[in-house]
C-alpha positions in Angstrom: 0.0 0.0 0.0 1.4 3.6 -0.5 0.8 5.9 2.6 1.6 9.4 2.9 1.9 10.1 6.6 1.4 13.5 7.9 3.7 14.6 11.0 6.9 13.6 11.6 6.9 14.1 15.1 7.7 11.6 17.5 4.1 9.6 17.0 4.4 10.3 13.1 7.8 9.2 12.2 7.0 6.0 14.5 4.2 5.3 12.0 6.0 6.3 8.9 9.3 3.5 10.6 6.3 0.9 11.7 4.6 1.0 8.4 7.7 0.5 6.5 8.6 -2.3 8.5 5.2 -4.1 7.4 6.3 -3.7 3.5 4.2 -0.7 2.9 5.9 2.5 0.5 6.1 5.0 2.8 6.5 8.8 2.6 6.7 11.3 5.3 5.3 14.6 5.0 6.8 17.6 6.9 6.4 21.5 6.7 9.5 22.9 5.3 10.0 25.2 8.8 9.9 21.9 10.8 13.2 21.0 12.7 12.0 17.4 13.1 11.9 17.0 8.9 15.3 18.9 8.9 16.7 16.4 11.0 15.4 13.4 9.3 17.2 14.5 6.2 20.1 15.0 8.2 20.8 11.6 9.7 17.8 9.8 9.0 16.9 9.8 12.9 15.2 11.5 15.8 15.7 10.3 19.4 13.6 7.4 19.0 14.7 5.7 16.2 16.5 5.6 12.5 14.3 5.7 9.1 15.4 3.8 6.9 16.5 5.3 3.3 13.2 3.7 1.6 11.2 5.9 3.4 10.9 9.2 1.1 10.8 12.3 3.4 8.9 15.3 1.7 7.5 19.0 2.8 5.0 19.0 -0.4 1.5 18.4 0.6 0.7 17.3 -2.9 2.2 14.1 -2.7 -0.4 12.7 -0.9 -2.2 13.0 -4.0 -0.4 10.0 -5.2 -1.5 7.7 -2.2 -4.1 4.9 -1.2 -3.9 6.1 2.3 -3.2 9.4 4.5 -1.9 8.6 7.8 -2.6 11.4 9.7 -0.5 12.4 13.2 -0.2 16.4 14.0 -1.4 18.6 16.6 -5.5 17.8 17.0 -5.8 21.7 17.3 -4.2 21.9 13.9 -6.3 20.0 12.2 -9.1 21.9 10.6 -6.2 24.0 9.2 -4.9 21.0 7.3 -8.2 19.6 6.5 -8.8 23.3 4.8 -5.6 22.9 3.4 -6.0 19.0 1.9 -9.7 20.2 0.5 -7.8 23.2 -1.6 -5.9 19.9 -3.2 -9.4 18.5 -4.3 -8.0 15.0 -2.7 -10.4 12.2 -3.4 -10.8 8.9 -2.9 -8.2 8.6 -0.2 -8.6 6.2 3.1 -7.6 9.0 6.2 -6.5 7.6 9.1 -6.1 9.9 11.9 -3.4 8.9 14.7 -4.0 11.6 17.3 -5.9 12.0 20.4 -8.3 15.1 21.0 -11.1 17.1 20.3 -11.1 20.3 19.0 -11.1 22.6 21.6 -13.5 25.8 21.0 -16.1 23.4 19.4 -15.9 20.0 20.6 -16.0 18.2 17.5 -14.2 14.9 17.2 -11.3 14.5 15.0 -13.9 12.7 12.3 -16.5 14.7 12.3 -14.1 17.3 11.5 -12.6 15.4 8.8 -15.6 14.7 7.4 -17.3 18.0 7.3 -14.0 19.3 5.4 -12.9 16.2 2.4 -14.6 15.0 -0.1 -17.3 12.5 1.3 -15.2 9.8 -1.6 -12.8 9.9 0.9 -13.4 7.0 3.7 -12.1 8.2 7.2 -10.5 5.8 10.3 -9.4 6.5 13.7 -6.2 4.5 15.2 -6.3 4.6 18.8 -4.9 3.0 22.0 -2.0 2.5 24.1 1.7 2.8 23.2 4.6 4.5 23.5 7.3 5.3 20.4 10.2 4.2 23.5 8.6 1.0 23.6 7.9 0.2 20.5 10.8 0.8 19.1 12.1 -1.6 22.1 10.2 -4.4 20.6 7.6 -4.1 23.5 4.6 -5.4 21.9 1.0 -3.5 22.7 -2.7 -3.6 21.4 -4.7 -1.2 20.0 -7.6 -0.1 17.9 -8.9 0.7 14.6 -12.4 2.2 14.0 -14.9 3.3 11.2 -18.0 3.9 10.2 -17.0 1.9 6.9 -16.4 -1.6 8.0 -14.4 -2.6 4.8 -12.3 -0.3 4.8 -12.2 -1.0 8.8 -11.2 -4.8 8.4 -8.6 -3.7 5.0 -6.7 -1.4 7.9 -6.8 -4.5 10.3 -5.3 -6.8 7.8 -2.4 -4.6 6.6 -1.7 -3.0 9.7 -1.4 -5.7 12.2 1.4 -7.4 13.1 3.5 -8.7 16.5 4.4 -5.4 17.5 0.9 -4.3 17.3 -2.2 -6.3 17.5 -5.5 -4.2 15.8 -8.8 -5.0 17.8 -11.8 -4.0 15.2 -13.7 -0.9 17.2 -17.1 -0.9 16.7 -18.1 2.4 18.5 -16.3 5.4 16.7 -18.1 8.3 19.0 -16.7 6.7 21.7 -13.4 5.6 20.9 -12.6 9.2 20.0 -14.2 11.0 23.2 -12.7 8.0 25.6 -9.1 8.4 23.7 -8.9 12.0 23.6 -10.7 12.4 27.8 -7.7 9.8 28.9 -5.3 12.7 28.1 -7.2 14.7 30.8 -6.9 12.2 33.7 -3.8 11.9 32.7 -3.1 15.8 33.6 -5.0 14.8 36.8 -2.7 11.9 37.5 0.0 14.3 37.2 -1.1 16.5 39.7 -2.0 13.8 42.3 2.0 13.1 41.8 2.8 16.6 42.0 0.6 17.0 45.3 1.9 13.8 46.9 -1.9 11.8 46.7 -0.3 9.0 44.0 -2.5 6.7 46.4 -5.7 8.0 45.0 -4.7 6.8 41.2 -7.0 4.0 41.5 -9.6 5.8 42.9 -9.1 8.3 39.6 -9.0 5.5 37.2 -12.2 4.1 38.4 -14.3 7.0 38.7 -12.4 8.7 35.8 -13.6 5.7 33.3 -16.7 5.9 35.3 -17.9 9.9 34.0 -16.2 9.3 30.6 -18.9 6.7 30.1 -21.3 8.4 31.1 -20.5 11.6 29.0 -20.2 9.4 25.6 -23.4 7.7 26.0 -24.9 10.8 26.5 -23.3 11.8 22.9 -24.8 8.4 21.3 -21.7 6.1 21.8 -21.7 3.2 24.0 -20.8 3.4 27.8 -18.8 0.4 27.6 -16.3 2.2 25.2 -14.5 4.0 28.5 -13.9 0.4 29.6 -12.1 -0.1 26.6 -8.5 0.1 25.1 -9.2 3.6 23.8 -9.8 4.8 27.0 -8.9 2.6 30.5 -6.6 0.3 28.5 -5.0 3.2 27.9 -4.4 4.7 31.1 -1.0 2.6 32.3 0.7 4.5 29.0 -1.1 8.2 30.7 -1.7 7.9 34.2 1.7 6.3 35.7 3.9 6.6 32.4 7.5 8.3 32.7 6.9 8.9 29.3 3.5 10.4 29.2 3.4 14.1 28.3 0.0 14.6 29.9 1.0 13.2 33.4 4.3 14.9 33.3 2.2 18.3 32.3 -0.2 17.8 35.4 2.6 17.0 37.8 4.5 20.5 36.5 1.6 22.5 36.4 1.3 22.0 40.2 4.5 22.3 40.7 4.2 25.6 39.2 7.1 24.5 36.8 7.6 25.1 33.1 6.4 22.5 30.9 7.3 23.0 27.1 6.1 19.5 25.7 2.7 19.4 23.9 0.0 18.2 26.3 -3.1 17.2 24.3 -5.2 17.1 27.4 -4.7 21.2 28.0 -6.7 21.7 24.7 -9.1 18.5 25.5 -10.3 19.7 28.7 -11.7 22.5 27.2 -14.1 20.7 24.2 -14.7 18.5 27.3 -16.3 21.5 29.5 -18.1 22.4 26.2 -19.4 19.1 25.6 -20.6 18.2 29.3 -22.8 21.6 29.0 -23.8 20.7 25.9 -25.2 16.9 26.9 -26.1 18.3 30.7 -23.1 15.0 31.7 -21.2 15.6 35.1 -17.8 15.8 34.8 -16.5 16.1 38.0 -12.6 15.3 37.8 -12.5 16.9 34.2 -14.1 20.0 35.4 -11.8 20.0 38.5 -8.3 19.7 35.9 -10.5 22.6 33.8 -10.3 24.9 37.0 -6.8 24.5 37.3 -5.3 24.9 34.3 -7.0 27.3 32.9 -8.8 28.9 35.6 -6.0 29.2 38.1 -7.6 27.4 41.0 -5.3 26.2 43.6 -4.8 22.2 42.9 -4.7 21.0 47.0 -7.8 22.6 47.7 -9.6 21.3 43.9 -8.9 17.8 44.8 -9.7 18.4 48.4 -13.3 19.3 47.0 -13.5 16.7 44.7 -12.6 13.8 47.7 -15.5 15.4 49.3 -18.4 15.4 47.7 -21.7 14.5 48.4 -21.7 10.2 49.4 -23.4 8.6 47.0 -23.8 5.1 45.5 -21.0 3.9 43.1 -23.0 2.8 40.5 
């Protein structure tokens, strides 16, 4: 298959190195200002891992014309922005797969819908989402993760070329809420970071449970299915975002209590935001991701957040 993959970030140049090493023809797109495409022409490598010569590196978006499918890994706030620019290119007839995890923040659309409202409807449009980090990976540390659609074809066509024993592709078969559960564990991840930070790491499982817990609640309220949070998109993904060395979103939280600098992109800083948006919008309680919300962007002092979250009115569990 020949993929144009867009981002060569860290996530991005791990797909454009995973999907060579399945056989696929494989070129990775760049903007021309980007020190991470500058480097790959350099030496091939980034701090991860070394891309082999096969792999074409470009900065010219029209490439992708050429390809069967766009793999898609980038900023999620940057996103409507490329869509825009991809629809000036009249692309057609192109399988998108979007690697990221968010929601756009001053709407709360899902990566998707946004896709879809901006392409061609020829084009047929996948999510890939799930646990994993490019340092294990590239370790041979073997994971599972997800592919969804609303076109099952093209669904079980990803499956097939994409799997292997590095990564093993479960079929999803609830796109609303893979999206809202992948993109949401960002933000308990921020509020993992800040029970580190604040010296309450004991509470983590009580976080995970009721974390999964409102997510759940929130996407069936949107149409998805409950059971979705539960899933690999969203719980199975919390040992890569709520106790991960590696995790930019846990690393974030634990520095933004700490009142320390923090200059790694964070998806959950943008999430939380669609999330507020989107509990309003389906009247869903949110409590931790409101309490991360007040913090970050409202300034509210951490200790005393958490202290008001841990005690709230006693109710039932379930």
């Amino acid at each position: 298959m020949d993929i144009f993959v867009i981002g060569c970030g860290r996530w991005g140049g791990f797909l454009a190195w995973y999907l060579d090493r399945l056989g696929h023809r494989v070129t990775l797109y760049g903007r021309e200002s980007s020190e991470n495409l500058r480097r790959f022409r350099a030496t091939r490598k980034n701090e991860y891992l070394t891309l082999p010569e096969r792999v074409a590196l470009t900065s010219d978006l029209r490439l992708a014309l050429g390809a069967e499918a766009v793999v898609v890994s980038i900023a999620s706030q940057g996103l409507a922005a490329l869509i825009s620019e991809l629809g000036d290119l009249h692309i057609a007839d192109k399988t998108f797969v979007f690697c990221m995890k968010g929601l756009e923040a001053s709407t709360g659309r899902r990566l998707s819908e946004i896709a879809s409202e901006g392409l061609d409807s020829s084009n047929k449009i996948a999510v890939w989402l799930g646990p994993g980090h490019v340092q294990a990976f590239t370790a041979g540390v073997p994971n599972c993760m997800v592919i969804d659609s609303v076109d099952e074809a093209i669904k079980v066509k990803l499956v097939e070329a994409f799997s292997s024993e590095l990564i093993r592709f479960y079929y999803g078969n609830d796109i609303i809420g893979g999206e809202v559960g992948a993109a949401a564990k960002n933000v308990i991840g921020i509020a993992a970071g800040m029970l580190d930070g604040i010296g309450l790491s004991a509470l983590k499982g009580a976080l995970m449970s009721r974390g999964t817990r409102e997510i759940a609640q929130l996407i069936e309220a949107m149409g998805g299915k409950s059971a979705s949070a539960y899933g690999l998109c969203h719980l199975g993904d919390y040992e890569a975002t709520v106790f991960s060395p590696y995790s930019h979103n846990r690393r974030f939280g634990e520095a933004a209590v700490k009142g320390e600098p923090y200059a790694e992109l964070a998806e959950g800083f943008f999430t939380v935001r669609a999330l507020k948006l989107l509990s309003e919008r389906y009247a869903a309680e949110l409590p931790i991701c409101s309490c991360v919300y007040r913090i970050v962007h409202e300034g509210a002092d951490p200790r005393r957040e958490f202290e008001a979250l841990f005690t709230r009115s006693l109710k039932k569990e379930f």
